[in-house]
N, C-alpha and C positions, 0 to 999 in steps of 0.2 A: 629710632632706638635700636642699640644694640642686642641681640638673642642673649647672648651671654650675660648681658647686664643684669637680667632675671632669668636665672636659668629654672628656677622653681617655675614660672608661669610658661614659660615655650615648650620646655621640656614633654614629653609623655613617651609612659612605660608601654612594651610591647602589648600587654591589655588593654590598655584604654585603648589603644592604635587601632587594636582588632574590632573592641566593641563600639569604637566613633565611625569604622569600615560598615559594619553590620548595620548600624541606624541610619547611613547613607543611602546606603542600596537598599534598606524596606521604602527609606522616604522615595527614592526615584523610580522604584516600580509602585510604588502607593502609587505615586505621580499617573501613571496608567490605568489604574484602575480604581479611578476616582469618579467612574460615570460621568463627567461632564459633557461636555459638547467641543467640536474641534473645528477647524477650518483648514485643507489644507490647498495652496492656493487662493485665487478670488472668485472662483466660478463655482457656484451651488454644485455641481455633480463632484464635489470633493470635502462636504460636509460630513461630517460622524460623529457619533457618540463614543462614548469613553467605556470598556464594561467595569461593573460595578463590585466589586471583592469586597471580605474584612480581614482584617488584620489577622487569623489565623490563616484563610487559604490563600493569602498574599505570603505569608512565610512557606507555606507547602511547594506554593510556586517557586518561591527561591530555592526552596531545596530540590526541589525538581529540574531546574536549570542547572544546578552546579554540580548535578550526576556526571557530566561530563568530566572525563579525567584530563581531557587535554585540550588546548585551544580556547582556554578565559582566564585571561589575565585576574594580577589580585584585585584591583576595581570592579569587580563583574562585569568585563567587558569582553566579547565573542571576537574572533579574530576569523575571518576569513580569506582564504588566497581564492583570487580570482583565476580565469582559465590562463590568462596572459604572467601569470607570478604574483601578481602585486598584491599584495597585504593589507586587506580592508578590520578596521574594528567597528563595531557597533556593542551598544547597549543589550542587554537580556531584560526582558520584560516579555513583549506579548509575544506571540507567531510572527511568525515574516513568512515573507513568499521570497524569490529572485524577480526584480524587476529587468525584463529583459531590453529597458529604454532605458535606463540609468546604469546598470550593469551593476546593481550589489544589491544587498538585503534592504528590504526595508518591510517595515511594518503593516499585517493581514488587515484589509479592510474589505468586510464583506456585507453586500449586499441583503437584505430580511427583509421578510415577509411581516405583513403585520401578524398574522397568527402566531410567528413563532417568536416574536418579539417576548411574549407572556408567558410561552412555557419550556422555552431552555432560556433560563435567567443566566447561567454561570456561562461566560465565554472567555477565549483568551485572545481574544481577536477586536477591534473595532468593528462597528458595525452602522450601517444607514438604511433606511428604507428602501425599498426596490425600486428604481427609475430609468423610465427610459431614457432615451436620445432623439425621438423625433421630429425632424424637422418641424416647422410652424405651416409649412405650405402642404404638408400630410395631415396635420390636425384640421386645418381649415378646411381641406377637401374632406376627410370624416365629416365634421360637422355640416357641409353640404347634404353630403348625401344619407347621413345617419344623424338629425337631429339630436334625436334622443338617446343616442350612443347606446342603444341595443347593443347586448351581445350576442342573445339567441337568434337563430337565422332567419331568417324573414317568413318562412311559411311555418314555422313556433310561436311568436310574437301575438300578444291579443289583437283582437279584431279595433280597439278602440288606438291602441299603440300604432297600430299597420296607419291607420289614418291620419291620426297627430304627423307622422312622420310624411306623408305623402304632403300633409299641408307643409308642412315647415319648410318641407328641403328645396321646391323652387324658391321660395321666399328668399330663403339663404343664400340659395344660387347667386339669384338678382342682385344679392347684395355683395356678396364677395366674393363671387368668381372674378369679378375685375381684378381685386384686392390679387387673388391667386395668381392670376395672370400680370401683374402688374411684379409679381414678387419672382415669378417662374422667367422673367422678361430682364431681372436682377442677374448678373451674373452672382453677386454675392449668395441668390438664393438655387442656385442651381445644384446645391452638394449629391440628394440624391441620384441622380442622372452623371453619369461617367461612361468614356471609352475609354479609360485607361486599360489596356493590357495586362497591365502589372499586377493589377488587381484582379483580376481573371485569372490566374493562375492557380487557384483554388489550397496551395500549401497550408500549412497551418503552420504556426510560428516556431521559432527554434529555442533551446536552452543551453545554457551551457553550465553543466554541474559536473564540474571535472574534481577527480578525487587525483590528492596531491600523493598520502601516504601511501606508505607502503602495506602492503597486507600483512599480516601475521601467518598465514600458509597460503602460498602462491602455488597455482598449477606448472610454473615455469621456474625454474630455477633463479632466471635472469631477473622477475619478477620479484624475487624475495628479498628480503631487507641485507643488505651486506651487514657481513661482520667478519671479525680479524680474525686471519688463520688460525689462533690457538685456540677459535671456538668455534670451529669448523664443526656439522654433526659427523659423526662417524657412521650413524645409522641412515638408510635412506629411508628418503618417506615412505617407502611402500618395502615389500618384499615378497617374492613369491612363498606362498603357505606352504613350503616343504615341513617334512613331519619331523616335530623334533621330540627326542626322544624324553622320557624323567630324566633331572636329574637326582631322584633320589628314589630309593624304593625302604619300603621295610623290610626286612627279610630274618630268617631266624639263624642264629650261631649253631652250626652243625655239634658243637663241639661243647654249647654250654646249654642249647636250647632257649638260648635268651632273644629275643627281639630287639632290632636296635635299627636306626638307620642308618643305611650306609649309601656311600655314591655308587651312583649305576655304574659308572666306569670301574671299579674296581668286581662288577657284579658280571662281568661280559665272558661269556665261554671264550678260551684261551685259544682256541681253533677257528672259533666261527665268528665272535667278539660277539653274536645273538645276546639279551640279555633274557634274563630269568621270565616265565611265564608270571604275571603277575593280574590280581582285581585289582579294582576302580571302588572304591566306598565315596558313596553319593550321601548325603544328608545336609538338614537344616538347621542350625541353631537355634531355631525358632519353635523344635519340634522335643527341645531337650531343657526346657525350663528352670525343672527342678532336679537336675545332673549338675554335681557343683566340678567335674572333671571329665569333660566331656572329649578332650581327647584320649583317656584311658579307656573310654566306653568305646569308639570306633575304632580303637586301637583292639581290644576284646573282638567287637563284633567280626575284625577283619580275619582273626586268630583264627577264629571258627567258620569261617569259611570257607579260610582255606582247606581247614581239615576236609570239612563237605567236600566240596570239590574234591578232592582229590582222591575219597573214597570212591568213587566213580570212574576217574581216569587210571585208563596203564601207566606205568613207570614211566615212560617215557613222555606225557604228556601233563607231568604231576607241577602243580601252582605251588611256584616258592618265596612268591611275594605281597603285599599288599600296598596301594597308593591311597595316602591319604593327605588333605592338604595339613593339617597340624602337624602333622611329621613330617612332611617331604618339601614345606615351605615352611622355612622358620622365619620367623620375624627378625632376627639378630645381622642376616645376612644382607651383603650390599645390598644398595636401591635398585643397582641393575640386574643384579641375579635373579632376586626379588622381583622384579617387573617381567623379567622372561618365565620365569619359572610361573605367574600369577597367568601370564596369556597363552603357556602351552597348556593350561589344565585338559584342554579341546583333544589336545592332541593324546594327553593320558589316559583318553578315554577312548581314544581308536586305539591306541596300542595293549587296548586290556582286552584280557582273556573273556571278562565277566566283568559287569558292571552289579556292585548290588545295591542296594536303597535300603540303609539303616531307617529305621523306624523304631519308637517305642511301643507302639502295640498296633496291632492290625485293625486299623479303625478307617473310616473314612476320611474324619478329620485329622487323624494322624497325618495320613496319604496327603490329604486337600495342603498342607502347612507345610510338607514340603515341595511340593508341585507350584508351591506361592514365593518360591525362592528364585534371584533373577539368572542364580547359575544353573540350576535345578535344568532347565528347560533345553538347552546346549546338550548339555548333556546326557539327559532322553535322549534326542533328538540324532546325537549320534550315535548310543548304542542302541541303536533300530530294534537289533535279533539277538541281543546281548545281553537282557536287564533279567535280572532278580529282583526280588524284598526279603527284608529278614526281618525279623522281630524277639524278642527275646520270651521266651514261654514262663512256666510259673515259677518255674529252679533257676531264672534268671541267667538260659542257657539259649543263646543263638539260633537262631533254627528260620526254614528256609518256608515257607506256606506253599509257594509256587514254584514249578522246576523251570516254568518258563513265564514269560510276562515280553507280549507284544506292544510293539506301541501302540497299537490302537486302544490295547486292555490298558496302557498310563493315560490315554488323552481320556477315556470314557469313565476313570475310577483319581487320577490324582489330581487334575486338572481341576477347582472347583471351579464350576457354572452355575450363575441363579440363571433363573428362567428370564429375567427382564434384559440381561446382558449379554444370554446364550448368543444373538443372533449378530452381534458387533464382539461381544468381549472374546468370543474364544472361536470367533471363524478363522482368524486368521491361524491360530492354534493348528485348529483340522487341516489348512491346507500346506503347512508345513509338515504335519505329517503326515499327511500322504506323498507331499513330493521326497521325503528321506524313506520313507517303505516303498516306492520306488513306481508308484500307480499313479501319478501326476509328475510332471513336471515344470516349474514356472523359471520365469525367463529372471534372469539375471535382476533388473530393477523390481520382481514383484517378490523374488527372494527376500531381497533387503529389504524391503519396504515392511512384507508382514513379520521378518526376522523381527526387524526394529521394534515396531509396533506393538507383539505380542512380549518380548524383552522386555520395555516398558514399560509393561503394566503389573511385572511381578518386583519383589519386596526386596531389600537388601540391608543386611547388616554392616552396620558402620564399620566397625570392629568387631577382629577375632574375641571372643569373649560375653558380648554385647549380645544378649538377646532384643533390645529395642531395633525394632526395623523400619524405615522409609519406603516410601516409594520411589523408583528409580527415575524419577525427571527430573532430578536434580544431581547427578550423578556423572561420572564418564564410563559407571559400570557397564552403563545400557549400550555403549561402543564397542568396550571391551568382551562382553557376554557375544554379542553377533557377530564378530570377528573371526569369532571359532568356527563358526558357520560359513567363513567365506572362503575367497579364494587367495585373497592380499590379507598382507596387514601392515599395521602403523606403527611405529618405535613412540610408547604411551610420553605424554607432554603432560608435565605435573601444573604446567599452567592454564591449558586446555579446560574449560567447562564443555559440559554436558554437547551444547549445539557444537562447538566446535569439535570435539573428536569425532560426533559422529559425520561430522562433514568431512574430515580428516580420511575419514573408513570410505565415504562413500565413493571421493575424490578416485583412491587405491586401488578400487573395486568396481567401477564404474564406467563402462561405453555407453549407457543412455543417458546420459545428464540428467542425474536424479535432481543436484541441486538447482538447475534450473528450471526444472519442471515445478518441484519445489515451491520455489519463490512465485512461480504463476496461480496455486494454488488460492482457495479464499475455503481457511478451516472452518469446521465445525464450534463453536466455544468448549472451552474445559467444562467437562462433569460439573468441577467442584465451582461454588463460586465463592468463597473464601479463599484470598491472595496465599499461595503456599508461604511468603515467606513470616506473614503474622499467624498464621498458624504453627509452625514448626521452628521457630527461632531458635531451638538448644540445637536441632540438627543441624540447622547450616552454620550455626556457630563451629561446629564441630567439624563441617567442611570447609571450615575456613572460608565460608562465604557470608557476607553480608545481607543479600539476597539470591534468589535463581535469576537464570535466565528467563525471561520474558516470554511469555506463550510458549515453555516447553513443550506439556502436554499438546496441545494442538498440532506441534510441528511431528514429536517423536509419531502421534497415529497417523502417519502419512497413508497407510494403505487404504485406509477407508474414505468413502465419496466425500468430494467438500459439498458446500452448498450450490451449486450448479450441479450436482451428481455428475461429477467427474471425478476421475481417480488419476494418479501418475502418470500412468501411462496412454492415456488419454489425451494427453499436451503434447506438443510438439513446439520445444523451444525455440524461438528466434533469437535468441541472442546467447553469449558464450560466458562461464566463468571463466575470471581472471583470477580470484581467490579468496579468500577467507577474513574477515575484520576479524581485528584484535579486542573488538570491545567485549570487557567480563561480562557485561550482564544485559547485553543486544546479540540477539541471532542476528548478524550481518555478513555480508557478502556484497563483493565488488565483482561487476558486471560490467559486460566491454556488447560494443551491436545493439546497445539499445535501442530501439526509436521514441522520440519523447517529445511532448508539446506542454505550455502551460494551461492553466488552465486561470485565466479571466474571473475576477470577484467582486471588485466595486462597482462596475458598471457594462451597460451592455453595451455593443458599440453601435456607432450607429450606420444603419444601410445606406447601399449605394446599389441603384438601380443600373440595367444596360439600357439606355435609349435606344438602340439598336435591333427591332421585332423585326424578326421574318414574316409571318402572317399577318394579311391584311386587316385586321380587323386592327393588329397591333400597331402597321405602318396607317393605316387612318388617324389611332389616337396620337399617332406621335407627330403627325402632322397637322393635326388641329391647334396640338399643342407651341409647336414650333410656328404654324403660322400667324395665331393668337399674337405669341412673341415676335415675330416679323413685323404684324402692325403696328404694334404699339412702339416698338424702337423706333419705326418712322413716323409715327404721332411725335414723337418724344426730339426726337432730330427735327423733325421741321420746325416744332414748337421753339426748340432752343436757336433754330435759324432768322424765328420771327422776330424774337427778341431785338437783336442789332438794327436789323430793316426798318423798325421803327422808330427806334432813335432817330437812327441816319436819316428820315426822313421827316420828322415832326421836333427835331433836338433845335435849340435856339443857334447853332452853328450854321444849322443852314440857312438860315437871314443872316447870319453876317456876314456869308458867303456873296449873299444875293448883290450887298452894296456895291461887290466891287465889277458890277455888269452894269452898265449904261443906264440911264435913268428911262430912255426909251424903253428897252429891252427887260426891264426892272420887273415889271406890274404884271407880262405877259407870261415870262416862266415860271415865277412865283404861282401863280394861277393854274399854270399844264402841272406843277408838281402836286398843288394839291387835289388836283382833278385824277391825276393818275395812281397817286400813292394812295387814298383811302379806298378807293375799288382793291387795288390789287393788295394791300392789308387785309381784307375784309374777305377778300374769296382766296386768299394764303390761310386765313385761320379755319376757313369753312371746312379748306382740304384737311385741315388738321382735325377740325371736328369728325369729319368722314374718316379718317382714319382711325380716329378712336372710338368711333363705332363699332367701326367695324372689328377689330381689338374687345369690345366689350362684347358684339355676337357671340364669337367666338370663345370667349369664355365662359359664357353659359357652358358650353360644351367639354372645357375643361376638366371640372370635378372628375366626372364621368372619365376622361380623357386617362384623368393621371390614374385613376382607379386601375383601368384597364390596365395602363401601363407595369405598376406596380405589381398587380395581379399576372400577368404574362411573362413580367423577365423574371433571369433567374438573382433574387437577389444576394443568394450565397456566392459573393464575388470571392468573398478572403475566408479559409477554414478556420475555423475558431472555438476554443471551448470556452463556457461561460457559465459561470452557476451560480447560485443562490440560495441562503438557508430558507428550509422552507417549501411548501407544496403552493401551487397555481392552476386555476384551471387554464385549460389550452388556448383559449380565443382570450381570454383578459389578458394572458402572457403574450400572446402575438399580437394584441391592439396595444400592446405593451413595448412593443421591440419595434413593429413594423408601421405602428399611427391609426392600421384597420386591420381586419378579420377576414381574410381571402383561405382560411381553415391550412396554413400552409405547415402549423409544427404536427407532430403525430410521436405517440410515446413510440418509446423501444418496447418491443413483445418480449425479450430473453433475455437481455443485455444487466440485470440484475437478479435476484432471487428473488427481489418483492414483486415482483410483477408476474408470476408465477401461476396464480390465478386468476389472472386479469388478463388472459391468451382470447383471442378470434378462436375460434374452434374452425374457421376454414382456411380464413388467409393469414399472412405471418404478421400480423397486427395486433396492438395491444387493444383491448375494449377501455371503457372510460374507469379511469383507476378511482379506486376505494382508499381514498388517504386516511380514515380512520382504521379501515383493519392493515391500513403496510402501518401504522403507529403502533398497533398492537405488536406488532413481530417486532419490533425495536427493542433492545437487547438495554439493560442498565448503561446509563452514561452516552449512548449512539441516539444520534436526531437526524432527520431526513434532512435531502439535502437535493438541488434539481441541476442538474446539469444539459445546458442547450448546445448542441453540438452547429454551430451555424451552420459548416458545410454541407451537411444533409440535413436540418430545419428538425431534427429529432429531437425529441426530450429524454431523457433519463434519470429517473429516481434512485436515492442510493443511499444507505444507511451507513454511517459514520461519527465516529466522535470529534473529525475535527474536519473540518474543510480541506481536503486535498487540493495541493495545486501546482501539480504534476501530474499528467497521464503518461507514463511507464509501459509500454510497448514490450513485450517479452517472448511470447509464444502466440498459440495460435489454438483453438480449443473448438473442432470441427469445422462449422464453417465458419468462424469468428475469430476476432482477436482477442485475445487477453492481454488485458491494458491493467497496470497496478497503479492505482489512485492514490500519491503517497504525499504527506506532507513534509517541510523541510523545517531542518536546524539548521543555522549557516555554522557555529560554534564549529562542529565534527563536520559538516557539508555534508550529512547523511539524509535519505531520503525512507520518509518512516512509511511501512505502509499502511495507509489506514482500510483499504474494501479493495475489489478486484470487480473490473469492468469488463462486459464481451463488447467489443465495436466490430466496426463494419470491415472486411478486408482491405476494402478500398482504401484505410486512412495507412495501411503501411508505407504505402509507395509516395503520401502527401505529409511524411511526416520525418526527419532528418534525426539519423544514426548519433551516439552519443558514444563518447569513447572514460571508459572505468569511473562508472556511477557508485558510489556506497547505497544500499538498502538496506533497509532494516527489514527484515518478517515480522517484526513487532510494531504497530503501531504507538502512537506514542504515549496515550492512556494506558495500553497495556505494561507499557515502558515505565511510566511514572508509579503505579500499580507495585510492579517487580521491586522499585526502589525502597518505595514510601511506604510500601506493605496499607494501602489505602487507595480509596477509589479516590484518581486526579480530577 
């Protein structure tokens, strides 16, 4: 039937289109988290469970996937380019990892604990119970020599247990060590036992997360997105901080005694082109409520200042101006005048005579409201030995309280401090003033760091006009305010958020790779735990933002220690920016030298021993073992030799053979054959019995044999990481991985901050961890998580909301590495970080270089959070 024949029934309007679109994609991600059961393959170690949603945190999830601005088709389907070009789609619905045996995304299946099975219900991941890989010929020698599969060590064990076990285990022996030996005699069952080389090699595996895009601000020129000459920047990225002068000043009419503004170029001595001596009037909007004309009041207060002033100075040294921003930036004027004019404010305050700090009354809190301003601080900060206050007395007449005010008298009187915050909120404060009053000086990266930091944390007006204030982590004010402070600056990007201009400054300003240090970091959490953007929606409305960026607060306090008490400058990066992501509401950065390995979730793998001992104790058991298997092959070959020989000699062929031999000669050889064939049958199978004798001796011996074995080599053949939701004690997890208990895994002592108080007090070892108090330190929405490093048999515990699976190689943090634990999107190919791990130096040189990685500093909870204004 034709379409048009019924065009009423084929037909449908862009709405229905849209909303038959939307009930597809709830039903095919319903489809995943339907809790069912799944299969994939035919082999039990690829079984999973489905996780279990309802219908509103199944829509959250969609709306959480489709944050992405680029790279998902109208199907909700993800598109990824692989390293080679080619263009892979997949479905959105749960987590994926990068399979590095299939070469594209595919869907998170992780391994659990049964504890944790019951108490993180909500996952976005498949999930099975924890299993090993054991050989059957590992299991059967445990059960030889550990009946009752004890796991406490043998001089712990009750008295009544030690005994049961002493009876069983020859029992067991007698019975199936042959079996073992019989299986060990298998080439099929030889897996454990290898010379391969290749396997020796100790690497740990590669990845390939190659980012295709371009960045949004590249350290390299060549690196930045082309575009057509006519939209070439005129500005360069950076520029040395020469001092630029006002352009405007107030000044008064010789002739009419009126005030007015006028441009500084027409204000320049005709000889010298010097401009007019002029102040600096400081103030906060914040501090003038119920002033319904608040530039005619600072326009007043500046009147009279100058008169002060200059009651004091000779003729020749007489103030004939005043800067204020209401007058000397006006709103009407271009965006780029306007944007220079907004970033030399820095600079009008080194070029003034006098800086004063309008106030409405000399109060503390006067002071404290505007010291809470984000320009405020700058501004101290540069006129060090330059600052007044004024305040207006009862005749609503200007007047001066102090003839001098140092900056230590602003940080001790306008700065407000409670007691609980003195010791973080405003240290950074004091040591910026003291390196501008000239008694400290900090290096370049610890500048910017407390600049940023302490910038941050004060208040800013939306708008001229606007008494209602924010905080600045949502902002590019916080860019722009510590710019004045530095030595570069940036040509301001109106599409730039907050992480990106200050990357933008630091990029300009920077010989120690602040952003790389940066990103090796593992923060502090935000103060506040209410998501800023469901808190303040009219504000970022107003910023034209939808939501902030992701983990601002945590990123702008960079000065203060993370959780390892480490600070910036304390890392020492390994690897290089390349530049800046474009994503609005992810702190991202793309990275070039990373080192980087996967990390391992639905199963362990399974071991491969070296046959190969040096020590005799080790070449004894490997030759019990081997010789065991010597006999029994020649039990097994004779036995299979027996077979034929008796036919050939007892088969009715050989009488009809007999007939065609003489009737003399008939009766005689018939008779030598059977005289001679059943002896020599009969002490042919005897040898066979003696040989599997001896075969069964010798495997008594085995258990024991392979034990040894097992226990002597080293079975970290391949570096591996491996992990699992979920805590284990040590010896269930290594009868778990290895078949028995030779005590060979041992926590990491430092390698996370939950293990912090779980330290040896003499050797660098962890004591037996307290998995209820590391659950207590567990932050909303973050569940423990174990990760076994094969190559060194370590464990490491580690707190996160989503299974990492990526270890991210970056820097280097004393004696350890700083490794970022981050999960993936394939949509964007971004890697989100979720924790930061210290590993062993050793895995640098076992671990292969990645060329321009995307990361996120935001995990991807925190990410969802930003969007959805809701915990993901």
């Amino acid at each position: 039937m034709e379409a048009d024949t019924f065009p009423f029934i084929f037909s449908e309007t862009p709405e229905e289109k849209a909303v038959r679109r939307e009930r597809d994609i709830h039903h095919r991600v319903h489809h995943q988290y339907n809790g069912t059961r799944g299969l994939v393959g035919w082999l039990s170690h690829y079984r999973y469970r489905k996780p279990l949603a309802t219908d509103e945190a199944i829509d959250l999830r969609i709306r959480e996937l489709s944050r992405v601005e680029e790279g998902i088709t109208p199907d909700f389907r993800g598109e990824f380019r692989k390293l080679d070009g080619e263009l892979i789609e997949k479905e959105l619905d749960l987590d994926v990892y990068y399979s590095t045996t299939r070469k594209r995304p595919r869907r998170l299946l992780v391994q659990v604990t049964e504890e944790s099975l019951g108490k993180y219900p909500t996952r976005h991941w498949r999930y099975r119970k924890v299993k090993g890989r054991v050989p059957l010929v590992m299991r059967l020698t445990e059960l030889c020599l550990n009946p009752l599969f004890e796991l406490a060590p043998p001089e712990e064990r009750h008295i009544a247990k030690r005994i049961a076990g002493w009876a069983l285990s020859p029992i067991c022996t007698m019975f199936l060590g042959f079996v073992i030996q019989l299986m060990m005699a298998s080439e099929l069952m030889l897996a454990p036992w290898t010379d391969n080389e290749e396997s020796n090699s100790g690497d740990y595996e590669d990845i390939e997360h190659y980012h295709w895009e371009w960045p949004k601000h590249a350290t390299n020129i060549l690196d930045q997105q082309p575009i057509s000459p006519n939209e070439q920047k005129k500005d360069r990225e950076s520029e040395v901080a020469m001092l630029r002068f006002p352009r405007r000043l107030v000044v008064c009419d010789s002739q009419t005694n009126d005030w007015a503004v006028r441009k500084a170029a027409d204000l320049r001595h005709p000889s010298t082109g010097a401009l007019p001596r002029y102040i600096f009037m400081s103030y906060s909007p914040r501090c003038f409520p119920n002033v319904s004309n608040i530039k005619e009041y600072i326009d007043e207060a500046g009147k009279a200042m100058i008169a002060q002033e200059n009651s004091s100075r000779g003729k020749d040294e007489q103030i004939e101006a005043f800067w204020t921003d209401r007058s000397c930036i006006p709103e009407g004027q271009p965006s780029r005048e306007y944007t220079e004019d907004v970033n030399s404010i820095c600079d009008a305050v080194r070029h003034a005579e006098r800086v004063y700090i309008v106030l409405p009354e000399d109060t503390i809190e006067a002071k404290q409201r505007w010291g809470n301003r984000v320009w405020t601080l700058p501004e101290a900060l540069l006129a060090a030995d330059k600052m007044r206050y004024c305040v207006p007395d009862r005749d609503a007449e200007f007047i001066c309280p102090e003839s001098h005010l140092t900056l230590l008298q602003v940080y001790e009187t306008f700065w407000e401090r409670h007691e609980s915050e003195k010791a973080v909120a405003n240290r950074e404060i004091g040591l910026l003033v003291e390196h501008f009053s000239g008694t400290l000086s900090l290096s370049n990266i610890q500048l910017f760091a407390y600049a940023t930091q302490a910038i941050s944390r004060r208040e800013v007006s939306l708008k001229f006009g606007e008494p209602t204030q924010v905080k600045a982590h949502t902002r590019i004010d916080v860019a722009l305010a510590t710019m004045g402070l530095l030595a570069y600056r940036i040509p301001t990007d109106p599409s730039d958020n907050n992480f990106q201009a200050m990357a933008r400054l630091s990029l300009a300003n920077d010989s120690d790779q602040l952003l790389e240090r940066l990103v090796c970091l593992l923060p502090n959490p935000a103060s506040r735990t209410a998501p800023y953007a469901r808190a303040h929606p009219d504000h970022l409305k107003a910023l034209n933002r939808d939501c902030p960026v992701a983990c601002s607060e945590e990123l702008l306090n960079m000065a203060v220690e993370d959780q390892f008490g480490s600070r910036l400058w304390d890392i020492t990066p390994t690897c290089k920016l390349v530049g800046i992501g474009d994503d609005v509401h992810l702190p991202t950065v793309i990275l070039d030298q990373c080192r980087a390995t996967p990390i391992r979730w639905k199963r362990f793998p399974q071991m491969r021993y070296s046959s190969q001992l040096k020590t005799i104790r080790g070449v004894l058991a490997t030759k019990v073992v081997l010789w065991g298997c010597f006999w029994l092959h020649q039990a097994l070959s004779a036995f299979w030799i027996a077979i034929p020989l008796s036919v050939a000699l007892f088969h009715d062929e050989v009488a009809q053979a007999l007939r065609d031999i003489p009737q003399d000669y008939r009766q005689a050889v018939y008779y030598t054959l059977q005289a001679l064939g059943s002896p020599f049958i009969s002490f042919y199978l005897v040898g066979i019995a003696i040989y599997v004798g001896i075969a069964w001796v010798l495997s008594l011996f085995a258990p024991v044999a392979i034990n040894h074995i097992s226990k002597s080599s080293d079975p970290g053949l391949k570096g591996e990481l491996v992990g699992f939701e979920g805590t284990m004690d040590l010896r269930h997890l290594e009868r778990l991985i290895f078949g028995n208990v030779q005590d060979r895994l041992i926590y990491t002592p430092s390698c996370t901050p939950l293990t912090r108080n779980f330290r040896n007090e003499k050797f660098r070892e962890a004591k037996n961890l307290k998995f209820a108090a590391m659950e207590a330190l567990l932050r909303p929405g973050e569940r423990l998580f174990s990760i076994v490093d094969m190559g060194t048999l370590s464990v490491t515990i580690i707190a996160a909301e989503r299974p990492p699976t990526v270890a991210l190689i970056c820097g280097r943090d004393a004696g350890m590495l700083r490794a970022l634990l981050c999960s993936w999107r394939f949509e964007n190919n971004c890697l989100y970080k979720e924790t930061v791990m210290r590993m062993r130096s050793s895995m640098y040189d076992r671990t292969t270089a990645q060329d321009w990685v995307k990361v996120s500093l935001a995990s991807q909870g925190a990410a969802a959070r930003a969007y959805l204004g809701t915990v993901s």
